[in-house]
SEZA-71101 format. One record per atom (N, C-alpha, C): x, y, z. Coordinates in pm, whole numbers, plus 50000, padded with zeros to 5 digits. Example, Ala and Ser with C-alpha at 12.3 -4.5 7.8 and 13.67 -1.06 7.14 Angstrom:
513194943150780;512304955050780;513204967050780;512854977550708;513674989450714;512905000350787;
This chain:
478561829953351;478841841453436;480321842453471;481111831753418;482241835453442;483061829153595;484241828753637;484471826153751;484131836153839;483761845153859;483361853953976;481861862053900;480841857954003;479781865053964;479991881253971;479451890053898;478991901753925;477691906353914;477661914853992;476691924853991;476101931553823;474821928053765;474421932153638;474291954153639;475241960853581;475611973953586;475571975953728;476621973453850;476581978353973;477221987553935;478101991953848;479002000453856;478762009753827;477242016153782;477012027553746;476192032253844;475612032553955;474832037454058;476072043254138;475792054654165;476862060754266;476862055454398;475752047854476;476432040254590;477012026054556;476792024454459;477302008654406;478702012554387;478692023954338;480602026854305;481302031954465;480462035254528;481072036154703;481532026254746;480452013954722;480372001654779;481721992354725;481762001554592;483131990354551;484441999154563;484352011154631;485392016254636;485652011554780;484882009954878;485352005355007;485811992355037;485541981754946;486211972754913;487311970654857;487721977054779;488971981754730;490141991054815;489471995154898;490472004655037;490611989755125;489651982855165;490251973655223;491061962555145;491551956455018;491981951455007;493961958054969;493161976254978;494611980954972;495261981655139;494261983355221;494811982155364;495851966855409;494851960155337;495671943855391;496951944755359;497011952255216;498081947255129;498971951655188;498651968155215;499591974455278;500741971855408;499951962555454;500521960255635;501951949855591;502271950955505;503581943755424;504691953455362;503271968455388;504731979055288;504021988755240;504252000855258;503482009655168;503712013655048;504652006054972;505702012854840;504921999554776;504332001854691;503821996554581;505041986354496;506371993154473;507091988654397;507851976654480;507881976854617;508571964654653;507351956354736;506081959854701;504851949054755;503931944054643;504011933754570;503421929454458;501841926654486;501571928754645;499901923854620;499451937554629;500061945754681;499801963154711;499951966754563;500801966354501;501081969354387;499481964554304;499131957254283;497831951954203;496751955854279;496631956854373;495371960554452;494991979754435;496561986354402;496241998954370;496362003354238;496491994454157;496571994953994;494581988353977;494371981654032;492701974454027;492111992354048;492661998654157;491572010354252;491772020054127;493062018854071;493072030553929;492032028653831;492092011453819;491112013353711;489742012453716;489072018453818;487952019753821;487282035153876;489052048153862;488732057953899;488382060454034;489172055054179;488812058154267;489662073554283;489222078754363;490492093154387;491372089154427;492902097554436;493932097554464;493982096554647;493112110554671;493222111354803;492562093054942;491812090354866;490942079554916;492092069554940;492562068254800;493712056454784;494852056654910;495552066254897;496292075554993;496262069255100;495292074155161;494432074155243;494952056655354;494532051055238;494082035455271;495402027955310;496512031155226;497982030955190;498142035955339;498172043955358;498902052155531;497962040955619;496732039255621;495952037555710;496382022555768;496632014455633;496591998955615;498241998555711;499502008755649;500622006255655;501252011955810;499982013855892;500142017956010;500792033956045;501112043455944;501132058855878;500462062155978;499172062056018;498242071456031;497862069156187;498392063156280;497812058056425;496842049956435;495942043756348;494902042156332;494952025756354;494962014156408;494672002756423;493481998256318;494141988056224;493511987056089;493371970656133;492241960656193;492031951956194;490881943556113;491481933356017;490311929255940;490581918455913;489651901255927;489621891855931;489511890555787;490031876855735;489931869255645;488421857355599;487471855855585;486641842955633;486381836055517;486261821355489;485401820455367;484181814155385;483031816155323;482041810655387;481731801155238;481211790455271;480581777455186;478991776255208;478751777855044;477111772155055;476491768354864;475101770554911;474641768054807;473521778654786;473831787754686;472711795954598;471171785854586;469961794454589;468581783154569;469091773154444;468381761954428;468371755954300;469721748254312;470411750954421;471751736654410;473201744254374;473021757254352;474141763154281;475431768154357;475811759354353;477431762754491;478301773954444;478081781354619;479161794554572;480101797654724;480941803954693;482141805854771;481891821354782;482271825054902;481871840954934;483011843755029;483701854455006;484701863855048;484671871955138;484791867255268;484491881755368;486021886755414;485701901855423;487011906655504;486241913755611;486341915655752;485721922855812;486261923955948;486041934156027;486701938956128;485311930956307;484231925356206;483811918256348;482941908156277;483621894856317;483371880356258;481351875756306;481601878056431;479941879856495;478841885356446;479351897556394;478181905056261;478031898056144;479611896356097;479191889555956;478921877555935;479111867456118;478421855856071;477401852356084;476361864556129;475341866156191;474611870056029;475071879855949;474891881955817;474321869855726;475781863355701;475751850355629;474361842555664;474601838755828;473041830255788;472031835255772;471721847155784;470631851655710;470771852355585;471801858455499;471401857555356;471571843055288;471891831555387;472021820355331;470601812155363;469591819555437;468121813355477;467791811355302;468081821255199;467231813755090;467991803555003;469161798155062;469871787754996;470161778155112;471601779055120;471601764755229;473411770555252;473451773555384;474771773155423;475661759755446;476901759755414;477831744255429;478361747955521;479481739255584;480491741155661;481611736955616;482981741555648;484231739955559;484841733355534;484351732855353;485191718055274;483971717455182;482531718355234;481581710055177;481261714155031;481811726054992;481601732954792;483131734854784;483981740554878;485721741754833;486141729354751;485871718254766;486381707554700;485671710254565;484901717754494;484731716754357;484801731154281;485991738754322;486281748154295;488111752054321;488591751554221;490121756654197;490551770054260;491711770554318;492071785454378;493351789554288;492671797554172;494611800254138;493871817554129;494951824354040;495151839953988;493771837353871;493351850553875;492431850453791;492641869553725;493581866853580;493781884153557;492861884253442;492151896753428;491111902253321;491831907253228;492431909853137;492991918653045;492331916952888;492451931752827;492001930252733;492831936452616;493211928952448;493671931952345;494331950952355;495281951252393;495571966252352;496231969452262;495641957652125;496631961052003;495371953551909;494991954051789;493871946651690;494761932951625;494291924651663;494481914251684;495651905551754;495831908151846;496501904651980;496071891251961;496921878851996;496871867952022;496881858952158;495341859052233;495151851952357;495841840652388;495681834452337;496481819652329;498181820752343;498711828252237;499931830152251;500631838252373;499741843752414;500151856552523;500211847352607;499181836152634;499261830152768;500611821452757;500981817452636;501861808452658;503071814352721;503501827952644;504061836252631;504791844452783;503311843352869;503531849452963;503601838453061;503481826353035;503241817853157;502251818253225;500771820753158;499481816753202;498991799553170;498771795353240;497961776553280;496791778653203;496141789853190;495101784353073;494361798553065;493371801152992;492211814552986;490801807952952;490341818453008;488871817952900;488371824652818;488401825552741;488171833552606;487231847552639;487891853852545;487101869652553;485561865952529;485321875752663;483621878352665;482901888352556;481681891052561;481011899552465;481591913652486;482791918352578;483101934052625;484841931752557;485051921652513;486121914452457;487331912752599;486861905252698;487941911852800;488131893652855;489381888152822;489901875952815;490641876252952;490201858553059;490491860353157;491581848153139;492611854553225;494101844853199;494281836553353;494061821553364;494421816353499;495701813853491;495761816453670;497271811753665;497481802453796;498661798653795;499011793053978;498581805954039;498591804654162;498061814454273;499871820454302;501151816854290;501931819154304;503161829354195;502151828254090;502551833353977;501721845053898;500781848853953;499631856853939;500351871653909;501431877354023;502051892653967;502631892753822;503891877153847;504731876453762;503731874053570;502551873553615;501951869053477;501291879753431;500921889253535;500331897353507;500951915153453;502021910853521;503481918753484;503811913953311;503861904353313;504141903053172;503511902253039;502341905453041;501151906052926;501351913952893;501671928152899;501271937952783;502121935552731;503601928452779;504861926452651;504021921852547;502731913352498;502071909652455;500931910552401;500501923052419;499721927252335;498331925452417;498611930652554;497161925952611;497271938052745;496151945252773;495951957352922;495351949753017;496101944153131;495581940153263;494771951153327;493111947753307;492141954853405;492221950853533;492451935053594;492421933853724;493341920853698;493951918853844;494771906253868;494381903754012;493971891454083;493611887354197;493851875554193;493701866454342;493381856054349;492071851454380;491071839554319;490341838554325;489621824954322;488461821754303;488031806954293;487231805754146;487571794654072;486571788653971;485851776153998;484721773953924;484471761953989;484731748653889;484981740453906;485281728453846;483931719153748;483071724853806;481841718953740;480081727653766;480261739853702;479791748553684;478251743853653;477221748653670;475721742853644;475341754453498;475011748753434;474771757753328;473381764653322;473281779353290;472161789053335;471171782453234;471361774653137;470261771753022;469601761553103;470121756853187;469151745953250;468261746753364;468661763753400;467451766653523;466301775953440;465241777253500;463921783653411;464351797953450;463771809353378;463831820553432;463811824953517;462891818553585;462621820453749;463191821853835;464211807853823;464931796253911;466551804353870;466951813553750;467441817053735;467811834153808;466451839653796;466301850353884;466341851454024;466161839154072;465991839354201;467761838054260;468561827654162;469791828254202;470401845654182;469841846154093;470901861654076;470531869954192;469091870354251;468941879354365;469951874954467;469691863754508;470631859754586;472061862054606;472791862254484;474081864554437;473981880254450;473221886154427;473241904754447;472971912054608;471981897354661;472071904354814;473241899754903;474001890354829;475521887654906;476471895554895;476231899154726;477261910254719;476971922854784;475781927654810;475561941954825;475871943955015;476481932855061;476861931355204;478341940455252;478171947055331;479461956155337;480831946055360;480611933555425;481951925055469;481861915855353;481331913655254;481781908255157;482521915655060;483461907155025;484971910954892;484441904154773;484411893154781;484291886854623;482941875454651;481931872554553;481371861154568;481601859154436;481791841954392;482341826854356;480811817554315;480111819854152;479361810154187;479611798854102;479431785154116;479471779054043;478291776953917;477771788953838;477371791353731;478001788653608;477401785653490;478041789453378;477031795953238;477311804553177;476261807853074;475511823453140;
């Protein structure tokens, strides 16, 4: 599944594409409170190149940019949290909240963590890496992954998936500068973030269908939470 679980076609239900467009206004709000000019804020800058490529409107974007960058009168407050646990079946995942009231969403968490097992902090972070995690894919026939990373100063990738879309890690400090420099190379950055992988991933061939389905529900009712940003599972396959 990759370092960041997703949602199996969220992106084609029109509230699933709400759901990820309001996530995407808040990660352009954060960015913003540093600058509203894209060109001299490198996390603003990627956070509204991500909202392009998934076709949010102009006006929305806008919008988020004034709202985040204090433009608009509007007091834009939103916490950071990470929450630690375990998916049913043992499967450790890291979950992303941004949210404007910590009491709701930690009130959230333990409920959607009743069908797994909530940690407390440290207890799955220790088996999961925090660097840049950019998606890009070949924008030339036969583009060279390997070389690009060297090329660009990516720490390592994981090879193109079945949609051919090759994910490039990086330091967490080097994530613009790497992601800035790939297409010199023969490669289209779909997304650049920071994010978590896990270090020792449980492989899906070894849970039954079941045991497999039951994690993915789980992983879909975390995501489908309005104060969650990203969930992190330690899956593989």
């Amino acid at each position: 599944m990759g370092a960041q679980w997703k949602a199996k076609h969220k992106d084609i239900a029109a509230n699933a594409k709400g759901k990820l467009f309001g996530k995407l206004a808040k990660d352009i709000m954060i960015a913003a409170r540093n600058g509203a000019d894209p060109k001299d804020n490198a996390k603003l800058r990627m956070a509204v190149e991500a909202a392009r490529k998934v076709s949010m409107p102009k006006d929305t974007l806008d919008r988020a940019i004034k709202k985040g960058a204090g433009l608009t009168g509007e007091t834009v407050h939103f916490e950071q949290v990470i929450y630690e646990g375990f998916a049913p079946h043992r499967v450790p995942v890291m979950v992303e909240v941004l949210t404007d009231n910590t009491n709701r969403a930690a009130s959230d968490m333990r409920v959607l963590f009743r069908k797994g097992q909530q940690g407390t902090p440290g207890s799955v972070s220790w088996d999961f890496d925090h660097l840049g995690l950019i998606e890009a894919e070949p924008a030339t026939p036969g583009a060279d992954a390997d070389m690009a990373a060297i090329e660009a100063g990516a720490q390592d990738l994981l090879p193109a998936d079945e949609d051919g879309v090759t994910v490039f890690l990086t330091d967490p400090t080097d994530l613009d500068l790497v992601s800035r420099a790939l297409p010199a190379h023969g490669f289209t950055v779909l997304s650049a973030k920071l994010g978590y992988r896990p270090k020792n991933p449980i492989a899906a061939d070894t849970l039954t269908a079941e045991q497999l389905e039951e994690v993915e529900s789980f992983l879909a009712a975390m995501d489908d939470n309005d104060d969650v940003q990203n969930v992190y599972a330690g899956l593989a396959g």
